[in-house]
C-alpha positions, 0 to 999 in steps of 0.5 A, a space after each residue: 536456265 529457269 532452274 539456275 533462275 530460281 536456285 540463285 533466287 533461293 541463295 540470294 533470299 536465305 543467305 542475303 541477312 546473313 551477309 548484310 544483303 546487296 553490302 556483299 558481292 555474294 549477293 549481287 551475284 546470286 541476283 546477276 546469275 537469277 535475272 540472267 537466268 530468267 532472261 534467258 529463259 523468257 527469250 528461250 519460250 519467246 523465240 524457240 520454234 518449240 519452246 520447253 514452256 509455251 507461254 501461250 498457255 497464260 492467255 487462258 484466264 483458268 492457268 492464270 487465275 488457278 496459281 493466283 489463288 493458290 498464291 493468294 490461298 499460301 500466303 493466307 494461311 502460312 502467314 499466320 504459321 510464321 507470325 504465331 511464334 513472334 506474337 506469343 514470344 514478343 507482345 505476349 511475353 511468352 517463354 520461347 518452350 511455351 511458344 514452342 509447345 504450341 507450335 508442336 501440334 501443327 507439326 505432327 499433324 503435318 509430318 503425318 
């Protein structure tokens, strides 16, 4: 269910521009098949005698504050990947291959 959860989660996100967000019946079922999913889930871990994720792990202030750093430490330093392009194209008047260009670099060093 956590995987039908976040499959849906992911649809809902990408596609939801494309057709004029909750304006479209698409997206209201993708967001109605992610909250079930996840209800499900949460109920499932919650009352199961052997639960697939036990949730008791969280009470400990080391699995919690582990992925909240990381969260925190990703959108530090994705945010400026994905705002370096529209600031050299926009407010810095810059052609779409120049911005291109700078952004090749990242990219080779990351497929390597």
């Amino acid at each position: 269910m956590l995987a039908l959860a976040v499959g849906a989660m992911q649809m809902l996100l990408d596609g939801g521009e494309a057709v004029e967000w909750f304006a479209s019946a698409e997206t209201w079922i993708y967001l109605g098949l992610s909250v079930s999913g996840l209800w499900v889930f949460l109920v499932h871990c919650w009352t199961a005698r052997t639960p697939f994720v036990d949730l008791a792990i969280f009470r400990d202030r080391n699995v919690v504050m582990g992925p909240a750093f990381m969260f925190l430490l990703g959108m530090t330093l994705f945010s400026g990947l994905a705002l370096l392009s529209p600031l050299l194209q926009k407010p810095m008047s810059s052609p779409v291959v120049y911005s291109s260009l700078v952004m090749v670099p990242g990219g080779v060093a990351a497929r390597r």
